[in-house]
C-alpha positions as CSV (number, residue, x, y, z in Angstrom):
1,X,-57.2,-17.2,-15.6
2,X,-56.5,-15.4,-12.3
3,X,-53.3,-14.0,-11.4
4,X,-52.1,-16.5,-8.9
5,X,-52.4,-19.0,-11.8
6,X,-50.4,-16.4,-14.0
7,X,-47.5,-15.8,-11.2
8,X,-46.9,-19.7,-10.1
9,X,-47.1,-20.8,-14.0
10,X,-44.7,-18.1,-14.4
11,X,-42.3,-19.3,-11.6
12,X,-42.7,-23.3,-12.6
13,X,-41.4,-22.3,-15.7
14,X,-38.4,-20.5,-14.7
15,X,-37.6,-22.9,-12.1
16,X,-37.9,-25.8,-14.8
17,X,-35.6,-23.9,-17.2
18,X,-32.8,-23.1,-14.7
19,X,-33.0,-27.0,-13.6
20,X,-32.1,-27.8,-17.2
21,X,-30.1,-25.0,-17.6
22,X,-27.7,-26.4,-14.0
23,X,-28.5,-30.0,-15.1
24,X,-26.7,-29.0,-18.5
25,X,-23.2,-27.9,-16.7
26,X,-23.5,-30.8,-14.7
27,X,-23.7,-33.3,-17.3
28,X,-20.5,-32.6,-19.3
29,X,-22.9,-32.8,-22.6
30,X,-21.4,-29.6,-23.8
31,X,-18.6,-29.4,-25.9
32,X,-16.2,-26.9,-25.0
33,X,-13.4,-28.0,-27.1
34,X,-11.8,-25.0,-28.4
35,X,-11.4,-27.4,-31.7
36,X,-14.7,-27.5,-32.8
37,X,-16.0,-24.4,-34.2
38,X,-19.8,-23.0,-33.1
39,X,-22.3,-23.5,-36.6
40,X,-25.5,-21.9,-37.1
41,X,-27.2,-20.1,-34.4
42,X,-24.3,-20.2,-31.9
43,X,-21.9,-18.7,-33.8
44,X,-24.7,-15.9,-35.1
45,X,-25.4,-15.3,-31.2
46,X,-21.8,-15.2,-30.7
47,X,-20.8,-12.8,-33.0
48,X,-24.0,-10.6,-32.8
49,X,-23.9,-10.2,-29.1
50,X,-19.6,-9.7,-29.8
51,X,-20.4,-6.9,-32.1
52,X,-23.0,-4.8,-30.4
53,X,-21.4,-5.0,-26.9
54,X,-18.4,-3.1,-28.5
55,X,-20.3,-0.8,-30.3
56,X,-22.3,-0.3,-27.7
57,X,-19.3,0.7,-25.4
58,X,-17.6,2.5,-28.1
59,X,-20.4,4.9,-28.9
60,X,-19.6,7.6,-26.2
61,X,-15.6,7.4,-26.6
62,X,-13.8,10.3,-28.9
63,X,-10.2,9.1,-30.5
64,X,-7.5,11.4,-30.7
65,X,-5.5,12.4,-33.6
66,X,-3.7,9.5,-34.8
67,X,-2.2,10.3,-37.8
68,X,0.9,11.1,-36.2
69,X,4.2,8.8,-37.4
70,X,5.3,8.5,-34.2
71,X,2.4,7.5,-32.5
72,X,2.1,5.1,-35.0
73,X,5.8,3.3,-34.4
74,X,4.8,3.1,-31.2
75,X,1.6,1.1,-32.0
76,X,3.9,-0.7,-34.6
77,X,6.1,-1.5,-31.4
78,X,3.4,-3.0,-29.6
79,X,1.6,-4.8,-32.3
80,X,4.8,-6.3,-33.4
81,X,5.6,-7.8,-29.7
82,X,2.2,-8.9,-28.8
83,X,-0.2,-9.3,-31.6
84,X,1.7,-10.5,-34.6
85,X,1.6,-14.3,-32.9
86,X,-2.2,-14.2,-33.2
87,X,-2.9,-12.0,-36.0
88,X,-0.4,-12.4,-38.4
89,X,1.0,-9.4,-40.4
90,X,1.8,-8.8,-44.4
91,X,3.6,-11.2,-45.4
92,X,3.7,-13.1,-42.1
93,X,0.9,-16.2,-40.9
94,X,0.2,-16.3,-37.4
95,X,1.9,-18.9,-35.6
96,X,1.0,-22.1,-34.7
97,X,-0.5,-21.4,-31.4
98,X,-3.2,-19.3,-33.6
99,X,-4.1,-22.4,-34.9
100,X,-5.3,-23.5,-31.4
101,X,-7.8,-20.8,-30.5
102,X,-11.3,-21.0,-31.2
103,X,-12.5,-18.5,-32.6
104,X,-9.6,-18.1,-35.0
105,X,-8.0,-15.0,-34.7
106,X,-8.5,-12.8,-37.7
107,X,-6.1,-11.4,-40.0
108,X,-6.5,-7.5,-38.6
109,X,-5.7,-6.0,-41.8
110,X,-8.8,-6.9,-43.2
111,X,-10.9,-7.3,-40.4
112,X,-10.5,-4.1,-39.0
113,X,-12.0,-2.3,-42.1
114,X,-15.1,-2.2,-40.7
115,X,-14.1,-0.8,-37.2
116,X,-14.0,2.8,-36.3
117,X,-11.1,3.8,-34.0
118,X,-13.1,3.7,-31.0
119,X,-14.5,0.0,-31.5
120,X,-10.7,-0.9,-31.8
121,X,-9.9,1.4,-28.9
122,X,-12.5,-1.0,-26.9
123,X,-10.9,-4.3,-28.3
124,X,-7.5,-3.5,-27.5
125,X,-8.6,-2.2,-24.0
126,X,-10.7,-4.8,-23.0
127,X,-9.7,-8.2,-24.8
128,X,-12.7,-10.3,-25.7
129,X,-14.1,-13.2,-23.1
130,X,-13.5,-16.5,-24.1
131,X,-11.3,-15.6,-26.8
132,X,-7.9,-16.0,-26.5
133,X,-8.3,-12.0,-27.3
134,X,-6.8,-10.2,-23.7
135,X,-7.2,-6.9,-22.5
136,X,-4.6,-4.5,-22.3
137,X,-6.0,-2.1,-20.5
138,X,-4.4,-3.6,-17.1
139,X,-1.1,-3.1,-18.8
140,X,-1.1,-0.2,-21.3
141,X,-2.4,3.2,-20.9
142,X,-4.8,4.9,-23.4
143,X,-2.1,6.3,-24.9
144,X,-0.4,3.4,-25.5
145,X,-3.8,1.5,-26.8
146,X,-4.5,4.4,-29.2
147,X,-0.9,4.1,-30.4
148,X,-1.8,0.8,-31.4
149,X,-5.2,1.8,-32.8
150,X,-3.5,4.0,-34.9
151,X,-0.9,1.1,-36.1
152,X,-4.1,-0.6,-37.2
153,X,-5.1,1.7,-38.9
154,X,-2.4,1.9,-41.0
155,X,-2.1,-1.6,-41.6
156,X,-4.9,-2.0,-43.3
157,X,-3.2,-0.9,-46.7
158,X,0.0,-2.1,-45.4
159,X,2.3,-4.8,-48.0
160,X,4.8,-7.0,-46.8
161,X,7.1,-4.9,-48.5
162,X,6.2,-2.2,-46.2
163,X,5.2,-4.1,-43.3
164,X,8.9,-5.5,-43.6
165,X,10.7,-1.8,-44.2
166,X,8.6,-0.7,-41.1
167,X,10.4,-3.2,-39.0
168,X,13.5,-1.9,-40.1
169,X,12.4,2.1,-39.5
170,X,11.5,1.5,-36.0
171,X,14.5,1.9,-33.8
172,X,15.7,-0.8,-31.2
173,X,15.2,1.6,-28.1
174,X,12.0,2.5,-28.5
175,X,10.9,-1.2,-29.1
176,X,12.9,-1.9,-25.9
177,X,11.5,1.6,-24.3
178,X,7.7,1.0,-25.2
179,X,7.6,-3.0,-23.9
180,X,9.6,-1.9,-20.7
181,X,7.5,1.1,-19.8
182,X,3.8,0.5,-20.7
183,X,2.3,3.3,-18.1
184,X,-0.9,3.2,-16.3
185,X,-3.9,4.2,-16.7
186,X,-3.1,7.5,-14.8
187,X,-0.3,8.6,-16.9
């Protein structure tokens, strides 16, 4: 077989799989309800792809310290505005508009167990397309977003006992002084 043959085989195919590919969007055969889950192969793709595009952008990034209490209220403050609705907390389900989003959003006590910091850092930072998971990088500075890094950290062996008690610990003002001030990213 010559070249030639090679190349315009080559291009027929492509242009014969991009034909189905547009004719797919077209023809309103995909489901894109947010109600029914992907199965099988999609939702290995899915998660696969999901799980090495953050590692693969976390690989390069160093977290701070983030043992620090404070640091951690503040992530507490944040996590407690924003993320509980989604995620849940001890003792708390996620609301009802969880229930809605496809993928589910999981419980992040136990799902970030297998995360280092700076997978979370991504997360946080960048959201997730397609989701329901935003980024807050737009909004929050790194500070901030490790803050809340290191909040997840902590709950991870977190009751509702505690989970509760930490509610109480965290002062008013700096709940109201961390959701009115979230900083840029050159602060």
């Amino acid at each position: 077989m010559d070249m030639k043959t090679v190349l315009v085989t080559v291009v027929v195919v492509i242009l014969v799989e991009a034909a189905f590919f547009v004719a797919g969007a077209y023809s309103g055969i995909p489901d894109i309800a947010a109600t029914n889950r992907e199965r099988g192969i999609m939702r290995w793709f899915l998660n696969t792809t999901k799980d090495h595009s953050i590692s693969s952008r976390a690989a390069k990034i160093v977290p701070p310290p983030l043992g620090d209490s404070a640091m951690v209220k503040v992530g507490f403050s944040h996590y407690n505005e924003m993320c509980v609705t989604c995620h849940g907390a001890p003792g708390r389900e996620a609301d009802e508009l969880a229930q809605g989003l496809n993928p589910y959003p999981p419980d992040l006590a136990y799902s970030t167990r297998d995360m280092s910091p700076s997978e979370m850092f991504v997360v946080v930072k960048d959201g997730i397309k397609m989701t329901g998971m935003p980024g807050f990088g737009p909004t929050h500075n790194d500070t901030l977003i490790w803050s809340m890094v290191a909040f997840l950290q902590r709950l991870q062996t977190m009751t509702p006992e505690e989970y509760r008690a930490f509610q109480k610990s965290v002062p008013d003002q700096m709940m109201e002084e961390s959701h009115g001030h979230h900083g840029s990213e050159d602060d």
